[in-house]
C-alpha positions in Angstrom: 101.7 90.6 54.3 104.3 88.3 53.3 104.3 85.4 50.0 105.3 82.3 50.6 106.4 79.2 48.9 104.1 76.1 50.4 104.6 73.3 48.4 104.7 71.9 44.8 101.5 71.6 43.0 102.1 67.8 42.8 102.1 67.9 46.5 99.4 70.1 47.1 96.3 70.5 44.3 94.5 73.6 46.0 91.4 73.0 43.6 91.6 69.4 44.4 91.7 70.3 47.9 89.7 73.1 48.4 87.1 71.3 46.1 86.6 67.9 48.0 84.3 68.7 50.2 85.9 69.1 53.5 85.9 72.9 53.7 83.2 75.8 52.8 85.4 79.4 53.7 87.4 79.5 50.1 86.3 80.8 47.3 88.2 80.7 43.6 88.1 83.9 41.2 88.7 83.6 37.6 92.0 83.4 38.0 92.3 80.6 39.8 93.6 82.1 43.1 91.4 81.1 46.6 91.0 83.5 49.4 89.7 82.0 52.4 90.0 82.9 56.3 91.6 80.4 58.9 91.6 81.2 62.7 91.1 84.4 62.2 94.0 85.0 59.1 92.6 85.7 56.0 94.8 84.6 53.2 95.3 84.0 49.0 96.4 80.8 47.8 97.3 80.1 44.1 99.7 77.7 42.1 102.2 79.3 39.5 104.8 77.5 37.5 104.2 74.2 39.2 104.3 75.1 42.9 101.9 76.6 45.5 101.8 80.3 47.1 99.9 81.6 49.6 99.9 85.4 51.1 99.0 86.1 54.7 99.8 88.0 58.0 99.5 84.5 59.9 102.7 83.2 61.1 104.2 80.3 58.4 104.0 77.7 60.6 99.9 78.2 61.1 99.5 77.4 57.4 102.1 74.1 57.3 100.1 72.7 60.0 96.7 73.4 58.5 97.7 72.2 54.8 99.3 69.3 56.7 102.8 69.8 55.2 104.9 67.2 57.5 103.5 64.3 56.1 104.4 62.3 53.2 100.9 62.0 51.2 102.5 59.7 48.4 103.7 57.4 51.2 100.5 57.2 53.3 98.3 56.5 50.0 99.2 53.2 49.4 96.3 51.3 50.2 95.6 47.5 50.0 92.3 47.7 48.1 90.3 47.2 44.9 91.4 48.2 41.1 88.4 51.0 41.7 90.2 52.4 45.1 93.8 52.9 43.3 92.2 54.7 40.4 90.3 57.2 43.2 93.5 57.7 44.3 95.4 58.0 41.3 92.1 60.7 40.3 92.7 62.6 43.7 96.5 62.7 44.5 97.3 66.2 45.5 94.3 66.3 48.1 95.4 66.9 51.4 93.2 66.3 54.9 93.3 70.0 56.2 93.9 70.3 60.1 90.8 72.8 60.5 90.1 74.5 63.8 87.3 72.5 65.6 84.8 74.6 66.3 84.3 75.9 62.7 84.5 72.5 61.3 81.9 71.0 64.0 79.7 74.0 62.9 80.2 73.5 59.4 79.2 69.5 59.3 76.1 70.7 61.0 75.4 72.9 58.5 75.9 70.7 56.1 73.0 67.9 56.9 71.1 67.7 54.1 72.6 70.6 52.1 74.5 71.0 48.8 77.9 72.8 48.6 77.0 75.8 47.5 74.1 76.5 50.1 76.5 75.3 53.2 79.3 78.1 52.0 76.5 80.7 51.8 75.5 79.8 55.0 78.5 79.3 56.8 79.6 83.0 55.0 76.0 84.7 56.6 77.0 83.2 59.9 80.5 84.9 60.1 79.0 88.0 58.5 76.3 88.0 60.8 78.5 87.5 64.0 82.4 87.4 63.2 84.2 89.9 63.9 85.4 92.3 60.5 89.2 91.6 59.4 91.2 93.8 56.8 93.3 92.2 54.0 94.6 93.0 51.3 92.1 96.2 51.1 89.3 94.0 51.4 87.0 92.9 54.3 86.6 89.6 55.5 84.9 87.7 58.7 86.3 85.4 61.3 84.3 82.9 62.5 82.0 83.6 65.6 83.5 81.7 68.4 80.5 79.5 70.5 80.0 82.6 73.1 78.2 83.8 70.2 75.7 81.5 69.7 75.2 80.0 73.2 73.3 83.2 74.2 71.3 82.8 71.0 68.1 81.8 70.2 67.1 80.0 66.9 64.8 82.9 65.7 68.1 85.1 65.6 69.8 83.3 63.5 66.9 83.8 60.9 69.2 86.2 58.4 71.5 82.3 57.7 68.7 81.0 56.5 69.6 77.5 58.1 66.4 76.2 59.0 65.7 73.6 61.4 70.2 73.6 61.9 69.5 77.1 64.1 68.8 75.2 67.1 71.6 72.7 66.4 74.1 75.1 66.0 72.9 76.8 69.1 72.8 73.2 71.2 76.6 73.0 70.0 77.7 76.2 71.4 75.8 75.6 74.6 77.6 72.4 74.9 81.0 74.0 74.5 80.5 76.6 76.3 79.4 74.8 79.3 82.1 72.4 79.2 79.9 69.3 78.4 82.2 69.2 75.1 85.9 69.8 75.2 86.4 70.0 71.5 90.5 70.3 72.1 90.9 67.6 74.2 88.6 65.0 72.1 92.2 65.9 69.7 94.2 63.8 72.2 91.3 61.2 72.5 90.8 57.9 70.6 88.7 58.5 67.5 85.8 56.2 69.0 85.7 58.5 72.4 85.8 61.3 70.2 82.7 60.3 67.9 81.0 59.1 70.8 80.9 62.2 72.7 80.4 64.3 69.4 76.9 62.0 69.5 75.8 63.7 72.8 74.9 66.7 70.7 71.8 67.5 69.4 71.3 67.1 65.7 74.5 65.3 65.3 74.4 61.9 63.8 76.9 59.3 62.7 77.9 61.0 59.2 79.0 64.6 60.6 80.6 63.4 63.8 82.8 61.1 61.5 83.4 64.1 59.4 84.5 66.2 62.4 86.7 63.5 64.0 88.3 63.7 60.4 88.2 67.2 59.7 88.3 69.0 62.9 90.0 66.3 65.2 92.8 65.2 62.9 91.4 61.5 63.3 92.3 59.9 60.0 91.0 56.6 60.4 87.6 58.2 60.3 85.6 57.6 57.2 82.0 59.4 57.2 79.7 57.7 55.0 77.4 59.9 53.0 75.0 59.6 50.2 78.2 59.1 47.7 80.4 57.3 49.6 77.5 54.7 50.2 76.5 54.6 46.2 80.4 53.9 45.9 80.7 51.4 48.0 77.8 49.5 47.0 78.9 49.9 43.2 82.3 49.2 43.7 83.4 47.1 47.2 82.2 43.5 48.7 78.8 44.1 51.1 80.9 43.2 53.8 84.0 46.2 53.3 84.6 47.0 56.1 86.3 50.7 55.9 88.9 49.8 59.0 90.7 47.9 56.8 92.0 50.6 55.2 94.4 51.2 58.2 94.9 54.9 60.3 94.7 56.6 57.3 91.5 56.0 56.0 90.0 59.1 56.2 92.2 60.2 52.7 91.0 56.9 51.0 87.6 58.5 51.6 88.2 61.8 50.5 89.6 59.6 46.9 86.5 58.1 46.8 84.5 61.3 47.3 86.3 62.8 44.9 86.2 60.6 42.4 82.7 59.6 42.5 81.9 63.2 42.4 83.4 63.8 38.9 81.2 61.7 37.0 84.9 60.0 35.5 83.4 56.6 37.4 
């Protein structure tokens, strides 16, 4: 295992992050550090005197990519909007858009119709408990997350212990759809963010909010901005009835994630 310097907390809020609703595999302990898994690594993240560690066996350059280090947040946050939008962003600075392997994070967003926080991390945690494979950290045990060979073979009865409901024969329609090529997750990367969300439409039980959340997430879109039952309340409360999201330029997708944020604490 080796520690390593990531960034200043000012760059990178973990709990800010980690909190915003774009991921479900970390989990904070009472001292403030998050252990999570990513591709397979599990890992510990904390900040300590102003900056950011995090202790792994994955390679460094895995986790710059994934927290998104090369890019200048403070720069790309400089949005021509309303005297609500620069006090979201002024609320969430230190969020970052992780780069999240697409598979999980298509998985995830299904998971996630309809659900709360809490419930879509249990979930997602039965599924790689269920059928991940077992890692060893730090003398614990964690669970990578099932690959779509997994599922495809599936049927929804067996995936009865996730206690997903009527999302068992999504998640299983997904995998199929991977697995038979019908959906090349990794090259939708390289595609334009419309080709991507159009083909992320072809599967079943995906609708408009979770394949923008997946272009964003899992497909490193940023001018994607998924509209859920928050974003919408903000918008009508606080932006003309014609805003039109595109306007906030390629990197809308973080102006979202202010918003979400924001709205979310109760502060507006």
């Amino acid at each position: 295992m080796e520690t390593i310097r990531l960034a200043s907390a000012k760059e990178l809020d973990i709990e800010k992050t980690f909190e915003c609703g774009q991921c479900f595999r970390w989990n904070r302990d009472e001292k403030g550090v998050y252990t999570g898994v990513v591709r397979g690594y599990p890992a510990r993240v904390w900040a300590d005197g102003g900056e950011v560690y995090l202790c792994s066996d994955a390679p460094e350059a895995l986790w710059r990519d994934y927290f998104d280090l090369s890019r200048n947040y403070e720069e790309i946050s400089r949005f021509n909007g309303s005297d609500y939008l620069d006090r979201c962003v002024q609320y969430g600075m230190g969020i970052r858009i992780l780069r999240q392997e697409p598979w999980e994070t298509l998985c995830s967003f299904i998971i996630s119709q309809c659900n709360n926080i809490a419930r879509i991390k249990g979930i997602v945690e039965r599924l790689c408990q269920t059928f991940g494979d077992e890692l060893r950290f730090d003398r614990h045990t964690y669970y990578s997350f099932p690959g779509p060979e997994k599922l495809a073979c599936l049927l929804p009865e067996d995936l009865a212990p996730l206690r997903c409901g009527y999302r068992a024969s999504y998640l299983i329609d997904a995998a199929r759809s991977v697995c038979s090529g019908q959906i090349e997750l990794e090259s939708l990367i390289s595609a334009d963010a419309a080709g991507a969300k159009k083909a992320l439409l072809g599967i079943s039980g995906v609708g408009e909010k979770v394949a923008n959340c997946v272009v964003l997430f899992g497909l490193y879109h940023m001018e994607a901005f998924p509209i859920d039952v928050w974003i919408r309340r903000a918008l009508k409360e606080h932006f003309p009835s014609d805003f039109d999201p595109a306007c906030l330029g390629q990197y809308a997708g973080l102006a979202q994630q202010y918003i979400f944020y924001y709205a979310r604490s109760g502060e507006s």
